[in-house]
N, C-alpha and C positions, 0 to 999 in steps of 0.2 A: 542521477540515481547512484544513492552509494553502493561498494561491493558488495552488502549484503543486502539490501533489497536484491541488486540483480541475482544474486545468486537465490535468492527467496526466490525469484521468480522461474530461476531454474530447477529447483526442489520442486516446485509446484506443477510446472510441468512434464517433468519426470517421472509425479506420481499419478498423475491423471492416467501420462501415458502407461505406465504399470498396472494401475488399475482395469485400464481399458485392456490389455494384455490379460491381467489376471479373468478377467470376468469372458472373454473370449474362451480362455481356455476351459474355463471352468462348463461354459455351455457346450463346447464340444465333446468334454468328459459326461457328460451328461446325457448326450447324444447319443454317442458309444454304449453305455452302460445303462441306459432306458433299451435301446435297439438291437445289441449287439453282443450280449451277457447274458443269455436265456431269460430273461424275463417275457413273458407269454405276451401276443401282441392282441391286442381289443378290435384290429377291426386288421382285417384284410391277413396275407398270408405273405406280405411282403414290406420288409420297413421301407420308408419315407426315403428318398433320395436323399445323399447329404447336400448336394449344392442349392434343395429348396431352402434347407437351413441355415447354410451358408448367406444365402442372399438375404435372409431376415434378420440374420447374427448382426447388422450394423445398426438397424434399428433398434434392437433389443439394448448394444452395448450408449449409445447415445441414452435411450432412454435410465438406465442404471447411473451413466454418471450424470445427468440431472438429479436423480435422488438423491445420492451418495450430497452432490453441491448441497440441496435441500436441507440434508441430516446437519449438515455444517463440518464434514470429511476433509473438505479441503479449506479449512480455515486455520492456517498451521502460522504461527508466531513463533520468535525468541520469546519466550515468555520461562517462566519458575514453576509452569501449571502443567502437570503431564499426567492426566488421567489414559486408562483404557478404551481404544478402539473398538474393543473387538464386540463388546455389546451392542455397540453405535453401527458399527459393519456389519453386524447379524441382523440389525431392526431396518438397517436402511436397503440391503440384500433382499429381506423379505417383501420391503413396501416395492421395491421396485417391481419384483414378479408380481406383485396382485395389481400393479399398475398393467402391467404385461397380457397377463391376464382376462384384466377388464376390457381391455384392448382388442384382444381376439372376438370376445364374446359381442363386444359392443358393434363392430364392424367388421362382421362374416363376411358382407359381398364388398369389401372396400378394397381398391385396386392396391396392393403397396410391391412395389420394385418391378412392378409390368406383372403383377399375381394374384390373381383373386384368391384372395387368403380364405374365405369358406369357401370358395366351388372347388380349389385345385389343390390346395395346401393347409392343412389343419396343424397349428403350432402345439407337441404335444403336454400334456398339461402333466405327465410325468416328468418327461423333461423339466417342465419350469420346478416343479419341487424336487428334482435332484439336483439342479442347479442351484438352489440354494444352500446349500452347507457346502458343495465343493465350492460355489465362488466363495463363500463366507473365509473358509479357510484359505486357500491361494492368495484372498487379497491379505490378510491377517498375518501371512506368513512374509508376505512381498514388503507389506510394511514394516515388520519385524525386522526384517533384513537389510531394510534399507534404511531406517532410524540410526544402524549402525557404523553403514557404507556412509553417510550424511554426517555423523558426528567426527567419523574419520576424514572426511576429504574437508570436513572447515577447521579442523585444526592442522591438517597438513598444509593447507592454503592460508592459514592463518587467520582465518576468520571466526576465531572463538569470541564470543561475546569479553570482552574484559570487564571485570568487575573488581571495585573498592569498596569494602565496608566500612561503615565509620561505627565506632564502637570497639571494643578489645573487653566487653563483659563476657561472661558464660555464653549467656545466651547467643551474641555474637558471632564466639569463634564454632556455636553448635551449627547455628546455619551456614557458618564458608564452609567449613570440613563436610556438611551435608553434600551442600550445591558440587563442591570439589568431588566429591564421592560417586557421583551421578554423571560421569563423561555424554549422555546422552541430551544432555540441556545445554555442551557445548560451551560452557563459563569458562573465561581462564582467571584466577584469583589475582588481583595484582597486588594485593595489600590491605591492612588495617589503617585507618585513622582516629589516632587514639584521643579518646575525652579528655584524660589527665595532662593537664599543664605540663604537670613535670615527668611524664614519660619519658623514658631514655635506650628503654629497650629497641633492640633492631629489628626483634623479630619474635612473636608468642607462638607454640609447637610450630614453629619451619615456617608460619605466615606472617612474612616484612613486615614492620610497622612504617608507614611514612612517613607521616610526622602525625602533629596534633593538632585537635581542633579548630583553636587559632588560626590553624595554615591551610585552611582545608582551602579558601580560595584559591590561594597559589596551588595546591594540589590539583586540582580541579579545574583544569585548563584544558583545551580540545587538543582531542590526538592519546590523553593520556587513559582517558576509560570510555567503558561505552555503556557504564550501567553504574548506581549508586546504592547501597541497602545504606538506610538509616536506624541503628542497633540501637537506638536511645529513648525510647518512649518518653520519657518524663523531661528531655529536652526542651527547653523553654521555645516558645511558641516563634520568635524573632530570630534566635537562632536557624530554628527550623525553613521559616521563609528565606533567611539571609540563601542557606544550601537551595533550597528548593531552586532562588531565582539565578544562583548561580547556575544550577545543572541545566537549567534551560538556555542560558546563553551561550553555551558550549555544547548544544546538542546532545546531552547527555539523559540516557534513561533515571528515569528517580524511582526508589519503593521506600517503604520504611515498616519499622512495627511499631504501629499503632497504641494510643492508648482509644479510651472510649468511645470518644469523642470522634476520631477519624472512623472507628470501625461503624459506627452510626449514621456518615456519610453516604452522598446518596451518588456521587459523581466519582465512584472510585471502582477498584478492581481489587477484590480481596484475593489473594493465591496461600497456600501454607507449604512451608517447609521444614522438616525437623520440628513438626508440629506446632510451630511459631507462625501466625497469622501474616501476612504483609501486605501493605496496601498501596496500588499504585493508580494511577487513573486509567479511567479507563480507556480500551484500544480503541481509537480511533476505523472508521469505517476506512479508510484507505492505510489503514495499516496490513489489510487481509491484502497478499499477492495476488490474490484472485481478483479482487475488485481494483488494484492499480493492474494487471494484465486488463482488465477489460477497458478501463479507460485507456488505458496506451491504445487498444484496438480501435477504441472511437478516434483518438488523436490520431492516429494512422491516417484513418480511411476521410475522417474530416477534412483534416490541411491536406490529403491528395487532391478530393473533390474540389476543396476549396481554390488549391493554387491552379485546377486546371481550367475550371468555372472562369478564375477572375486573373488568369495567363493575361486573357488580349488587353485586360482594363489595367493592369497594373505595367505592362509592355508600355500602354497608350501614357500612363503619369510620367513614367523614368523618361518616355522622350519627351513630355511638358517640361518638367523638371530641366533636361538637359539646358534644353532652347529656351527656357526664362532666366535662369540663373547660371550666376557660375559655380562650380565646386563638385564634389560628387553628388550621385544621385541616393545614396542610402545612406542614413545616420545610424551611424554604428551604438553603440554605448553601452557600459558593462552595467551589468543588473546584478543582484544577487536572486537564486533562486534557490530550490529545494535543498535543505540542509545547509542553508549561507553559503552553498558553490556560484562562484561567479561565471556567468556566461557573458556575451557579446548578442545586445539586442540590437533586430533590425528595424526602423521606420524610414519611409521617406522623411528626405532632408524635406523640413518645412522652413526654414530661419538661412541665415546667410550665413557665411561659412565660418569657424573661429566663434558662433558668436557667444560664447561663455570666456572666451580668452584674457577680457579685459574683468570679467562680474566674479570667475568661478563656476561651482554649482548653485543655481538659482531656479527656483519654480517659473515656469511659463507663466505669464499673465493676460489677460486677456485682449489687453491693444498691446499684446509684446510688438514695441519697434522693429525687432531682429526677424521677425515673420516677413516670407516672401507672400508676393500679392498670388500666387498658386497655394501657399503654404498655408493662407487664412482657408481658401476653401478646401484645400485637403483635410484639416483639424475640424474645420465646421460639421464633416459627414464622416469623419472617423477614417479618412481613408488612410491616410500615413499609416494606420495600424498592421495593412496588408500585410507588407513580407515578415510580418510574423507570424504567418503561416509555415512558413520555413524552418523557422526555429521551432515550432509545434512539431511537425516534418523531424526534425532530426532529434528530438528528444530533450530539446533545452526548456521548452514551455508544453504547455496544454494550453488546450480552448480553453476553459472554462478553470478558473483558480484564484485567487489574491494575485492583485498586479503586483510585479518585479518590482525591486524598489532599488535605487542608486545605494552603493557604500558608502557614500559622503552623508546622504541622510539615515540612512541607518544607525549608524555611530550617533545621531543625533538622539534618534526614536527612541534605541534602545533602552536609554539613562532615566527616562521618565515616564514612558507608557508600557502598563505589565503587561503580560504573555504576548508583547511584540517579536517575539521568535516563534510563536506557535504558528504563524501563519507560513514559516518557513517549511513546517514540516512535509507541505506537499509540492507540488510542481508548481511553477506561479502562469498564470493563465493568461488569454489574450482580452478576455470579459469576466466580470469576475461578479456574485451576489453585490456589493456593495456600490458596482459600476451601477448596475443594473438599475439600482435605486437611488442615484442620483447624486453617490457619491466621489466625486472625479476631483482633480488639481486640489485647489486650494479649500476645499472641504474640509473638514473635520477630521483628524488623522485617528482619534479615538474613537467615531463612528466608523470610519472604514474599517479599523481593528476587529471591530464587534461583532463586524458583519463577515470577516474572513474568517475568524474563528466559529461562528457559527454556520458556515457553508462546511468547513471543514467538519465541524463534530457532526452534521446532519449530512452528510455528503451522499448522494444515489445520482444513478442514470439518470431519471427520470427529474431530480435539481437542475442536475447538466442541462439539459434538453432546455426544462423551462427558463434557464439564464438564455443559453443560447437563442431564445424564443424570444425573448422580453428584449434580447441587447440590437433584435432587428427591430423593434419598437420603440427603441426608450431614445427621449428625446433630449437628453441631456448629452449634450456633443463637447468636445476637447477643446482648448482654444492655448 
């Protein structure tokens, strides 16, 4: 995971936690000031004990930040797009109390925290409406506050998004100096890359020029941006791809300003700035922090179950392994995964030791020679897969993703088959859609593409599950 995802994921829990702070406080100010401020009480001649509130204050605050989740509160991106919360935190504040509410009403005699909430404890229904405007504002203001704190600590860490525009028109230098304008979207300008052949200048109002069009590939190498605007609408179409399929084999964000045609698309993400339209595709379902936290949490709890489940049975192979062959008992071997970082995968050794020494990298085959006589039936049931539970475990894989693929064949892939870097964009998995359906070894390398790119743009729990469900069924084994 790179620095800014984790740190996305540290924003993200920060603000939950905030949240969960603001809307706490907010109902205790509400408590106060229902009970404790002369307002006249409707039944009895003595207010409500605070610790009955107290004890329901966890339920209440659970139930709000499922709303807030619902409203789409915490679906926070690097993105160009920064509309207003605060209408969104007024509608989702309020849906939550009439969720609250309904709650009271619906289940008077229902036990919650050892309390029968009608016989002992009535939740007062003042409260729930003065608690709406104070949490409205506390959170509004926490997030205020902290869009600030958050702009300051990724550029003090240096983690401001880098951005190149290509282009040196008007129009152009009106969106850097925008985006530059806006410290809160986190950009840091790194330069123009200019249309004109014969540019020579070094720099247009104080913004580097790099070089030119021409150069934009050597420009545009990893490490040196994390984001690209395309100022050129009327850019001929080949041009356009040549950039495109650069930015993607450098992990590089793409937008552009559009001409007609792209804004009429149906698979893209239109944002404006400096009241210039831009179109980039659209975010991906594990681009939200929220939905890569929650699969981390499945990957957690999975390969712990997992490795403890199948402790004795994977113990019982490494000693087959030992006592039939020589050599070590795990095959190591470096994969590329999320974002092209290379990890060190684990399988049981199924092959005799060295045995690419004399070939290179070469695909397994089905009567591979090099196969030990444990090593056929380890690959026949999937089992050599096992200690990559471990690697799932430490954060190198997930269950469920586009399988890891070697660097020696990637340099192959990439020169011929498109968007074979999209499937990089997530964690690479131990099962993956394409396994699932029967696509494994010497298969089709543009059907398995199809089908990780398509796990990836449709990506949910409930995908997860059902691969994980279907790869205990599916009868197409490794060899």
């Amino acid at each position: 995971m790179t620095s800014r995802k984790k740190s996305d994921l540290l924003v993200l829990i920060s603000v939950v936690a905030g949240d969960a702070a603001c809307i706490f406080a907010g109902l205790w100010l509400a408590y106060v000031v229902r009970f404790h401020c002369g307002i006249p009480l409707l039944y009895g001649t003595t207010p409500p004990a605070p610790q009955h509130y107290l004890e329901f204050f966890p339920f209440v605050i659970v139930v709000m930040l499922l709303v807030y989740r619902a409203f789409g509160l915490y679906h926070r991106h690097w993105s160009l797009l920064s509309r207003s919360e605060t209408l969104q935190i007024a509608k989702a504040t309020i849906a939550g109390k009439v969720v609250i509410i309904v709650f009271m009403f619906a289940f008077k005699n229902a036990f919650l925290f050892s309390r029968q909430v009608g016989a002992e404890f009535k939740y007062s229904t003042g409260v729930a409406v003065l608690s709406i405007p104070i949490v409205t504002i506390l959170v509004v203001v926490f997030r205020r506050l902290f869009v600030k704190f958050e702009a300051w600590y990724f550029r003090r860490m240096g983690l401001a998004k880098r951005l190149i525009c290509i282009g040196t028109t008007d129009q152009a230098l009106n969106v850097v100096k925008s985006i530059a304008a806006r410290p809160e979207l986190c950009y840091r300008i790194v330069g123009l890359i200019s249309e004109r052949p014969d540019e020579e200048r070094a720099a247009i109002d104080g913004i580097p020029v790099l070089g030119t069009l021409d150069q934009a590939p050597s420009l545009l190498v990893e490490g040196a941006t994390d984001e690209v605007i395309l100022c050129l609408p009327h850019l001929d179409h080949d041009t356009k791809a040549r950039i495109i399929v650069q930015c993607e084999k450098e992990y590089i964000d793409f937008r552009l300003v559009p001409d007609i045609y792209e804004i009429l698309a149906s698979n893209v993400e239109v944002v404006t700035i400096a009241g210039v339209p831009l179109v980039g595709l659209q975010s991906l379902p594990l681009d939200s922090a929220w939905n890569r936290l929650l699969k981390r949490a499945i990957d957690l709890v999975g390969s712990t179950v997992g490795i403890l489940v199948m402790g004795v049975p994977m113990l019982v192979i490494a000693l087959l392994i030992k006592r039939t062959s020589p050599g070590p008992v795990f095959y190591r071997q470096v994969r590329c995964g999320e974002d092209g970082r290379q990890f060190v995968m684990l399988k049981f050794r199924t092959m005799v030791t060295d045995a690419e020494r004399d070939t290179g990298p070469v695909w397994a085959e089905q009567d591979d020679p090099r196969k030990t006589a444990l090593g056929k039936w380890l690959r026949r049931y999937n089992l050599d897969e096992l200690p990559q539970l471990f690697n799932v475990f430490m954060g190198h894989m997930s269950l469920v993703g586009p399988r890891p693929e070697r660097p020696y064949f990637i340099e192959q892939f990439k020169e011929f088959i498109p968007r074979y870097f999209s499937r990089h964009h997530v964690k690479s998995g131990i099962t993956g859609w394409a396994q699932v359906n029967g696509l494994r070894q010497n298969t089709s390398i543009e059907e398995r593409i199809k089908h990780d790119i398509y796990y990836i743009e449709n990506w949910s729990l409930l995908f997860d599950l059902k691969i994980l469900v279907r790869t205990l069924f599916t009868r197409k084994h490794g060899y």
